[in-house]
N, C-alpha and C positions, 0 to 999 in steps of 0.2 A: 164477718170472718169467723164465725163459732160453729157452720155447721161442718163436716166432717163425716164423710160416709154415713148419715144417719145417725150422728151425735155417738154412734160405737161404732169399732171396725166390726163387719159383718162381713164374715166368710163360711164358705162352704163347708159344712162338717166335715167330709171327707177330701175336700183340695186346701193346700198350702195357697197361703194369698200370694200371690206370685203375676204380678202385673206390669211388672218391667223386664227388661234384658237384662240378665245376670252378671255378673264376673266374678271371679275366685276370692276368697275372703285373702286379704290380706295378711303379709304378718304382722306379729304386735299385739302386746295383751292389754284386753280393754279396761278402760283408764276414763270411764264418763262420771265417777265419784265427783270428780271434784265439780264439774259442772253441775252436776247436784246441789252440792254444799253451796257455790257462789248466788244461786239463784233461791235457794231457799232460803239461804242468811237476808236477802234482802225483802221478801217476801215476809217472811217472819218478823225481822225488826221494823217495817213500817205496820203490821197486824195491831198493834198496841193503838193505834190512831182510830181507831177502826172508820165507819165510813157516816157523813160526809170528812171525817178527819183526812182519810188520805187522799183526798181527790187535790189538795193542794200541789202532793210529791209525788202523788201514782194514779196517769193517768196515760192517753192512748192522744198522740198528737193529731190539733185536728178534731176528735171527739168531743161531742157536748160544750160547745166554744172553748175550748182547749188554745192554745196558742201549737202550728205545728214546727214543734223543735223538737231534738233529739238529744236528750241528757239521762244517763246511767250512771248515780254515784253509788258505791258502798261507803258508809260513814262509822261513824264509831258506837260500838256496841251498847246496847242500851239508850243510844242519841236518836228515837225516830224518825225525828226531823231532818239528820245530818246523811239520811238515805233517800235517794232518792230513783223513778223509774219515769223517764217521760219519751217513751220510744215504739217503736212499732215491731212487732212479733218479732222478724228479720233484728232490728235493727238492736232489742234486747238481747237477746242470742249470742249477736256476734260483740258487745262488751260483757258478755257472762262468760265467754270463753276468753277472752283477753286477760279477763281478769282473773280467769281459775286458771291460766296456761301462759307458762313464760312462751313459749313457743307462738304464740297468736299472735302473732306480731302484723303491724299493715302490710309490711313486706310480703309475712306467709302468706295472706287473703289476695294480695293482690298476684302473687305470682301462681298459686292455687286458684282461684277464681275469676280472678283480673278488678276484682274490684274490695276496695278498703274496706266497706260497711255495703252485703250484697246484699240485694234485697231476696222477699222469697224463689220467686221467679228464677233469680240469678243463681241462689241454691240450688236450687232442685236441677236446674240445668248443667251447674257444675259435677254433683253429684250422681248424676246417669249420663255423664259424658265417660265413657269404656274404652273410647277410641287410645288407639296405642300414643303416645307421650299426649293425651287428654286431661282434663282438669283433675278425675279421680285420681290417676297415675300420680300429674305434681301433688297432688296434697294425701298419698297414700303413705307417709312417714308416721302422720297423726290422723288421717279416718279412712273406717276401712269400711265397705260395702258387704253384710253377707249374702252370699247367694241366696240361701234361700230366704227369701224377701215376705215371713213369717208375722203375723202380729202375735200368735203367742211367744214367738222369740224375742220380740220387743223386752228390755228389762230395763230398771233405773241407769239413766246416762242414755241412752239411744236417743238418736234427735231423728225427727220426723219432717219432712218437708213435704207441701203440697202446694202442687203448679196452679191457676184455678183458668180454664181453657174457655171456661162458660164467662167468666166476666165475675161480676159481683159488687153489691153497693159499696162506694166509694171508692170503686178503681183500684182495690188489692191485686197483688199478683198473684197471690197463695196464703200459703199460713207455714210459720215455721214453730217448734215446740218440742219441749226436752221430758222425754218419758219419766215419770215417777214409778208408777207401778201397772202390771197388768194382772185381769183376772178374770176367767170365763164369768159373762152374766148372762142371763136368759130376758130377752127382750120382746118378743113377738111367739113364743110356745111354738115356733116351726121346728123342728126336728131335723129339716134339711138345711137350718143355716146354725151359724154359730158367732154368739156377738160378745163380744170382748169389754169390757170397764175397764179404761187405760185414763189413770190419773197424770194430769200432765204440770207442765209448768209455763206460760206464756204473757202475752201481753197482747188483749184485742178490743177493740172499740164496744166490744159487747160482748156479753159474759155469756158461759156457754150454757143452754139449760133454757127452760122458760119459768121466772119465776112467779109463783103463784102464791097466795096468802093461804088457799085453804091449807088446812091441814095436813090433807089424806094427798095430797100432790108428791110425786115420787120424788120431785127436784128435791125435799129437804135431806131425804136420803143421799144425794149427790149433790151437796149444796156447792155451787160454785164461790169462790172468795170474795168476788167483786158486786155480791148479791148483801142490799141493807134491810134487814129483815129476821121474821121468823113466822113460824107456822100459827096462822091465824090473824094474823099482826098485818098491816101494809109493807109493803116490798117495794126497794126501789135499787133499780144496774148501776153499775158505775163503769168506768172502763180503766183499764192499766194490769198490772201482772200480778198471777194466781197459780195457786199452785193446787189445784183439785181438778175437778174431776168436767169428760165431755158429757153434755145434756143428757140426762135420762130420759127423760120426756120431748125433747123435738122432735118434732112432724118431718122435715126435712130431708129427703137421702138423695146422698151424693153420690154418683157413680166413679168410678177409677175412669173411664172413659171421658168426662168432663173435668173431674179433679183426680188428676195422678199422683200417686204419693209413692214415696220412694224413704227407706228405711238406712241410718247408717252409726256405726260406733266411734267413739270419740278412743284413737289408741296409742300407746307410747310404745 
């Protein structure tokens, strides 16, 4: 679940990434801060354990003999231990909003979405449903859709959902992830495209990036969190949630046409 259009979004220099059906931005001013802060506080307070320390409390259900179950604690500051991440992309997400929004209630998701804890899948499908009283419509109080479906519009707070049509190891349905930050990078010296560094925040069985020991490897430059290592040294994955950045170095590109991704703000 790490790769992602080519480990950066890559769009046309001159066209907007615009690969879904549109509909009118909402009202409501956006309000994705605190999703931020929720995911970051815990991100941050288990970092002190560093790795293999946190594979005990952050890890990806299921992955690397994992037990698969679903626990998101935040704990008390300074307590590493007393935090914990043991959940799947989706399944982080939707207790980092619960927990950063009185509003996220099971009721809201389920009557928004129809489901308590949605998986990707279930995302992405709620969020490009347009249709008049549709899932975007009920849950248009707190997120709102912009039209134009931009990755340089993407900013900290914007959650990102991707369906995955092609399949993928382990029978994912997608990948869900809360934007940190974006910034034009230069990837392939084409002229006619244009590729994006968009640091994110998630939870995936495999860490994004390929990591390498030598030195001169770009990963260190975009090092991902859940990477045990350094330049020159032996490197070893781990899985569970990070708050940096997608692969600089993957082989891998993902079409919008196999894996659709659909862009949206978290607003009051």
């Amino acid at each position: 679940m790490k790769r992602l259009a080519g480990s950066l979004f890559t769009v046309s220099a001159a066209l907007a990434l615009t690969v879904l059906p549109t509909t009118a931005q909402a009202a409501g001013t956006e309000d994705g801060a605190a999703l931020v802060a929720a995911e970051n506080e815990i991100i941050d307070e288990l970092a002190p354990l560093g790795w293999p320390g946190q594979d005990s409390e952050n890890f990806y259900p299921g992955a690397a003999g994992h037990a698969d179950a679903a626990s998101v604690v935040w704990g008390t500051r300074g307590d590493a231990r007393s935090y914990q991440v043991e959940a799947r992309c989706a399944q982080f997400l939707t207790a980092s909003l619960k927990h950063a929004y009185t509003w996220a209630t099971d009721t809201w998701f389920t009557n928004g979405i129809g489901f308590r804890s949605p998986s990707s899948e279930q995302y992405y499908d709620a969020f490009t449903d347009t249709s008049v009283g549709g899932a975007l419509e009920d849950m248009s109080d707190h997120i709102t859709r912009p039209s134009a479906q931009r990755v340089q519009d993407l900013h900290a707070g914007s959650i990102i959902a991707v369906k995955y049509l092609d399949g993928s190891e382990g029978g994912a349905t997608g990948h869900m992830m809360t934007v940190e930050s974006v910034a034009p990078f230069e990837r392939d010296g084409n002229r006619a495209t244009q590729e994006y560094a968009v640091t994110v925040a998630d939870s995936t069985s495999n860490p994004h990036g390929v990591a390498l020991s030598s030195k001169t490897s770009p990963h260190w430059a975009f090092r991902d969190t859940r990477v045990e290592g350094s330049p020159g040294l032996t490197t070893k994955e781990w899985s569970g949630a990070t708050g940096y950045w997608w692969g600089r170095n993957e082989a891998a590109f993902n079409t919008v046409a196999d894996r659709p991704m659909v862009f949206v703000d978290v607003t009051r």
